[in-house]
C-alpha positions in Angstrom: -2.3 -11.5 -15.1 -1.8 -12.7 -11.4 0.4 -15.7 -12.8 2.1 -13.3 -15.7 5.7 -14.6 -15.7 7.1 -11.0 -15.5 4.4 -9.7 -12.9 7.2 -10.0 -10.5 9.9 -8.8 -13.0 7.6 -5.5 -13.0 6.9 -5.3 -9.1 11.0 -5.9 -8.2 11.4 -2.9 -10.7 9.5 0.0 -8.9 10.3 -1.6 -5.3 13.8 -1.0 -6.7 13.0 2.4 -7.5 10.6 3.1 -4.8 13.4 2.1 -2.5 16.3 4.3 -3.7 13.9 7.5 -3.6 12.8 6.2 -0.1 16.3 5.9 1.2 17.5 9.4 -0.4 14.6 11.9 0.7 14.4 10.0 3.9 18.4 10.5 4.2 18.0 14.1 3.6 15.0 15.4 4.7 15.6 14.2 8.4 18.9 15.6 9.2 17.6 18.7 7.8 14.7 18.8 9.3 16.8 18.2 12.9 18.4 21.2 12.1 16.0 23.3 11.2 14.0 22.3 14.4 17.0 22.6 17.1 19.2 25.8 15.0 17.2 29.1 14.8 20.2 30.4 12.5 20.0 27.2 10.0 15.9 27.8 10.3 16.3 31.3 9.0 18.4 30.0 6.4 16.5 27.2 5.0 13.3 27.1 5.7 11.8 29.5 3.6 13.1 27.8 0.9 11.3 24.7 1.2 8.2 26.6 2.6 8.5 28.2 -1.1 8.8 24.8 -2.9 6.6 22.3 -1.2 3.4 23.9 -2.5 4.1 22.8 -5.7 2.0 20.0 -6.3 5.0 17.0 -6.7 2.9 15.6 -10.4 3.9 19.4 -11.6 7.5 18.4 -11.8 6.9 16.1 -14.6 7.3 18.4 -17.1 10.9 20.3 -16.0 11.9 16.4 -14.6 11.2 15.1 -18.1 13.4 18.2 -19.6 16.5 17.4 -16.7 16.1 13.7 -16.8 14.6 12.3 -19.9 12.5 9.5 -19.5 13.4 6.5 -17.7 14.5 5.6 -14.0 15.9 9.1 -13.0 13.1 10.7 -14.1 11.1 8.4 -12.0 13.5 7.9 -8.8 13.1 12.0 -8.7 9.2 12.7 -8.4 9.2 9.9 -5.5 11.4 11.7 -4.3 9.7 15.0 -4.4 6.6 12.8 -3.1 8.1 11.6 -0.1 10.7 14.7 1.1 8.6 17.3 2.0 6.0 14.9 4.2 9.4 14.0 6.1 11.3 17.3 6.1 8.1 19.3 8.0 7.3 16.7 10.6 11.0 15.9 11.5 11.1 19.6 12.4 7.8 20.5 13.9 8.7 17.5 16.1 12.2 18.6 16.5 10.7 22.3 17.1 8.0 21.0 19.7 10.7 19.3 21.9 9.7 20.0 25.7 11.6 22.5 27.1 12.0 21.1 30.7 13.6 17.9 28.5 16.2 19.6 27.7 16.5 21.5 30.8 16.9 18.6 32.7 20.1 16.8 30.4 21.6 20.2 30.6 21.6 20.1 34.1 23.3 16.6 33.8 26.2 18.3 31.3 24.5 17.1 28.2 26.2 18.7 25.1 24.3 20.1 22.1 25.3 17.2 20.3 23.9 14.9 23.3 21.0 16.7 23.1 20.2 15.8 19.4 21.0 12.6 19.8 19.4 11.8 23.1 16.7 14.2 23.3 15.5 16.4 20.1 16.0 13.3 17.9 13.8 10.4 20.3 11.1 13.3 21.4 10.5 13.9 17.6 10.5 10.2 16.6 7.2 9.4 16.7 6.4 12.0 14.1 9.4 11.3 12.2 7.7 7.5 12.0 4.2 9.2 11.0 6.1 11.4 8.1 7.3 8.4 6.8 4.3 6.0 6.6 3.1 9.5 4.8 6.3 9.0 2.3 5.2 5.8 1.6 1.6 6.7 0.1 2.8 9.9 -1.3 6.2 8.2 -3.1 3.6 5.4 -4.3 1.1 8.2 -6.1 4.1 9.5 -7.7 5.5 6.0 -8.7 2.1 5.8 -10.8 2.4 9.2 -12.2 6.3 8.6 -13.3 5.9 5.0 -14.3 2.9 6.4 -16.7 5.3 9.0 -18.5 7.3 6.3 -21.3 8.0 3.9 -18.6 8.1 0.0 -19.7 8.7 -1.7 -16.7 6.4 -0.9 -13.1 3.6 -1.8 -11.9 2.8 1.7 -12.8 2.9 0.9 -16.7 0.8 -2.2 -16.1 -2.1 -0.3 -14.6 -1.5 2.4 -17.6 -1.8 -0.1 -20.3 -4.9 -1.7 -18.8 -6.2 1.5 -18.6 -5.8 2.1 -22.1 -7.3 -1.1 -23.4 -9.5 -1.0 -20.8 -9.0 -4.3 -19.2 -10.7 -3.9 -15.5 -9.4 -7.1 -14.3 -5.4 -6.0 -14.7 -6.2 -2.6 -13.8 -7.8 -4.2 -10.2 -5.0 -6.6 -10.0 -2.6 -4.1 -10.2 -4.8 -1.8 -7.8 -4.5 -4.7 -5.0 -1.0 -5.3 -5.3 -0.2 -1.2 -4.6 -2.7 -1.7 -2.1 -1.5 -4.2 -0.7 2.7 -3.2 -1.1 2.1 0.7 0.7 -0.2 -1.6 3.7 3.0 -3.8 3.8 5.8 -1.1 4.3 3.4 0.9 6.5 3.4 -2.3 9.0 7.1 -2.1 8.7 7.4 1.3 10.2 4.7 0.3 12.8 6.6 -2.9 13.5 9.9 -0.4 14.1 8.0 2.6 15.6 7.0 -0.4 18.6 10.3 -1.9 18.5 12.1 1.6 19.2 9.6 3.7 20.9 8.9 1.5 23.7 7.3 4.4 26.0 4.6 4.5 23.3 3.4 0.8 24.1 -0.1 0.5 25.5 -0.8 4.3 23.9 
């Protein structure tokens, strides 16, 4: 299987995938988070909601996304996304939320707008565990890549490790084992590579 001509065909496939979710729920789930962290009104407002929601185990979506989506890449770009949104969502505002106050009193005393404030200070003192949410994303988006590719999907590493599941062929199902393994240790380095890049107070930590 590790020189199967469409082994990379499959991988490209739920990178693709894996990808858009990433780049939605990340998209989303950080500005709102900021907000909820730095607005008690828009905290009020929205965070019960997602307090309400994010218990639900993400594989219990299958069902209702199967009924709204059908089977196929929706279906399967939505429950990563469910995966990774919540992870993101709660630590971009806890970190937004935690902010030191004597930070901000200090660019205030400067004249630093509200605005300057989110950019400058809310959004940099949080970014460490906006960076941990994410590496989070990535395991939680790659359980749910299994799950979805496993409901009708043809194409994913997730439907190779299904069908050597169901003929029980150990070797495929290790091979495709490794290469998750191996993808969520990849993007994970990514964020770290980025999280020393940016965060430059953190080095030596």
């Amino acid at each position: 299987m590790l020189w199967h001509k469409d082994l990379v065909l499959h991988i490209g496939w739920s990178m693709g995938r894996f990808f858009i979710a990433f780049a939605i729920a990340v998209a989303l789930a950080v500005p709102i988070g900021l907000l909820m962290g730095w607005n008690l009104k828009i905290r009020a407002c929205v965070l019960p909601l997602w307090q309400l929601l994010s218990p639900i185990p993400p594989p219990a979506w299958v069902p209702m996304t199967i009924i709204f989506f059908g089977i196929g890449s929706k279906m399967h770009i939505f429950l990563m996304f469910i995966g990774i949104f919540y992870p993101v969502l709660f630590n971009t505002y806890q970190g937004i939320k935690d902010t030191d106050p004597r930070y901000l009193a200090s660019a205030r005393v400067f004249g630093a707008s509200e605005f300057t404030l989110l950019r400058k200070v809310y959004f940099w003192h949080a970014f460490g565990s906006i960076i941990m949410s994410l590496k989070t994303g990535v395991a939680m988006g790659l359980v749910m890549l299994l799950i979805g590719e496993s409901y009708g999907g043809r194409m994913g590493i997730g439907y190779l490790l299904g069908q050597a599941k169901d003929y029980f062929v150990i070797p495929e199902m290790m091979v495709c084992m490794v290469i998750l393994g191996w993808l969520g240790w990849f993007l994970i380095e990514i964020l770290k590579y980025v999280e020393i890049k940016l965060a430059i107070w953190k080095i030596g930590r």
